[in-house]
C-alpha positions in Angstrom: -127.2 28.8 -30.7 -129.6 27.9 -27.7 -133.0 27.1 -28.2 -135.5 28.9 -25.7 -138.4 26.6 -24.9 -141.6 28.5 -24.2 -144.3 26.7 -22.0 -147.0 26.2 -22.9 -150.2 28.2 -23.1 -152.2 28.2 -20.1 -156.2 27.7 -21.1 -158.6 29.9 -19.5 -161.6 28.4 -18.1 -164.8 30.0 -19.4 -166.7 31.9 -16.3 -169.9 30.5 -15.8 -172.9 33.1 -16.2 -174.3 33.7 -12.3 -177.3 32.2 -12.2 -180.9 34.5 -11.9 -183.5 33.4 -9.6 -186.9 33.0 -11.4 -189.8 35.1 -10.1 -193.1 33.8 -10.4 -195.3 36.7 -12.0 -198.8 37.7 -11.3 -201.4 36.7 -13.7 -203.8 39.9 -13.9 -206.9 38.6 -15.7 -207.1 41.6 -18.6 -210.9 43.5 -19.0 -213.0 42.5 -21.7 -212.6 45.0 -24.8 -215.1 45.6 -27.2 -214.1 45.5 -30.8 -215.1 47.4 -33.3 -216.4 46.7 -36.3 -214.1 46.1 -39.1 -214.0 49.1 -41.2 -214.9 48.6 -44.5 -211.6 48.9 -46.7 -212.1 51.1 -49.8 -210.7 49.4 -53.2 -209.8 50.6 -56.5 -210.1 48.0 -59.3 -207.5 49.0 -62.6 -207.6 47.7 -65.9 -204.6 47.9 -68.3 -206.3 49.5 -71.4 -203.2 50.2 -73.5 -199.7 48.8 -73.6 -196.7 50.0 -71.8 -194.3 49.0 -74.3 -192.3 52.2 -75.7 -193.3 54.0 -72.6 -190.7 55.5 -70.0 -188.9 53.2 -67.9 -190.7 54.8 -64.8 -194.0 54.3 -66.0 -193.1 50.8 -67.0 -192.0 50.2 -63.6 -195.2 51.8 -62.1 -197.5 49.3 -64.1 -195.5 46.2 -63.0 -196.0 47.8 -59.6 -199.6 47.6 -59.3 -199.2 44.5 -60.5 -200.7 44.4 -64.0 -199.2 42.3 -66.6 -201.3 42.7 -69.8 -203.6 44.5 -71.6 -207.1 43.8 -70.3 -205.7 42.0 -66.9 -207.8 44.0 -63.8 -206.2 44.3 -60.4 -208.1 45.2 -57.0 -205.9 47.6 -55.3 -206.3 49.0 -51.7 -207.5 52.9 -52.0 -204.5 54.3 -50.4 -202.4 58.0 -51.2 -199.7 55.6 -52.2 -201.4 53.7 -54.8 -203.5 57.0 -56.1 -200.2 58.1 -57.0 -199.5 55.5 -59.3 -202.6 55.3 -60.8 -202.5 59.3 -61.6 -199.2 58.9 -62.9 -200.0 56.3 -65.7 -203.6 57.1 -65.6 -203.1 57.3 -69.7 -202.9 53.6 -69.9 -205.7 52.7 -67.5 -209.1 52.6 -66.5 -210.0 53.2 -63.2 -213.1 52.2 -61.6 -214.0 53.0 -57.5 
């Protein structure tokens, strides 16, 4: 039997990226803007007035949401379609003031 020597592998060079020239940019100076005022954001604050305990795992999950943890622990919520919705759904165990 004849042994066939292979040679060995040939390493390819890594090709080098082509170097960019750098372009120096214009500065445009950028006009004033007047801001508005800040618009006053609405809030809801929600009380946990009964327990959730016993309740359905969805309304459960909607109280840890707004972030209440207890019975009598109040939360100040932004007034958004989002949160209304939450608040409507377990609005049995709350109490809601604008």
């Amino acid at each position: 039997m004849s042994e066939e020597k292979k040679a060995p592998a040939k390493k390819v060079a890594a090709k080098k990226a082509p170097t960019e020239k750098v372009v120096a940019k214009k500065v445009v100076a950028k006009k004033a803007v007047a801001k508005k005022a800040p618009a006053k954001k609405n809030t809801v604050s929600v009380t946990l007035i009964k327990s959730f305990n016993g309740r359905l795992p969805s309304h459960r999950a909607t109280v840890t949401g707004l972030g209440l943890k207890r019975i009598n622990h109040t939360v100040e919520l932004l007034d958004t379609p989002e949160v209304r919705g939450m608040i409507n759904k377990i609005s049995y165990l709350l109490r809601i003031e604008d």
